[in-house]
N, C-alpha and C positions, 0 to 999 in steps of 0.2 A: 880278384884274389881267389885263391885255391886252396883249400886246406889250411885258413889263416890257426895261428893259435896265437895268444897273448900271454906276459907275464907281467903281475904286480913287483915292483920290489918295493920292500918296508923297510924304516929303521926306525929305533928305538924314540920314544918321545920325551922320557927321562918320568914321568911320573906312572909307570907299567903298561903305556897304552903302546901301540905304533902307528905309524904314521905313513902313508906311501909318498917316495921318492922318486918312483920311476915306471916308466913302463916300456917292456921288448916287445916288439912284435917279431914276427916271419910266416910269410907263406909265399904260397910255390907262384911264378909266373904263372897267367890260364895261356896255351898257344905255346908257350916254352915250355916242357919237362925239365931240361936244363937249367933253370934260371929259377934262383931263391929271392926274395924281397927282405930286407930288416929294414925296420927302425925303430930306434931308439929316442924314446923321450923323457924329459926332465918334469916332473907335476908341482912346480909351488904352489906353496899354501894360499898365496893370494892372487893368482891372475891365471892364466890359460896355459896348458900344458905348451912346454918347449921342444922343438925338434932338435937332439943334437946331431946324429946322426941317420942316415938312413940311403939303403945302397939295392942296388940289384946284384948278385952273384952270380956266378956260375956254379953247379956242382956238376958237370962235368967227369973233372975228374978229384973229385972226392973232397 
């Protein structure tokens, strides 16, 4: 992976705290310019993070 970056997402946990939901990744194919990586995963509170999504792109053309 090339240039990975990650993103938490939170939501509320109802007594002022949060809680994380989720996590994005992306980074670039290494050998391809062209070619982005995502995935998307689901974090419950009780067992190992879930994959829902996760793709190779192109950016190409934009």
């Amino acid at each position: 992976k090339s240039n990975p970056g990650a993103w938490l997402i939170i939501r509320p946990d109802g007594d002022g705290t949060w809680k994380p939901w989720g996590r994005l990744e992306a980074w670039r194919e290494p050998g391809n310019s062209n070619s982005v990586g995502y995935r998307f995963d689901v974090l419950p509170a009780t067992a190992d993070p879930v994959t829902l999504a996760g793709c190779t792109i192109s950016s190409q053309h934009g």
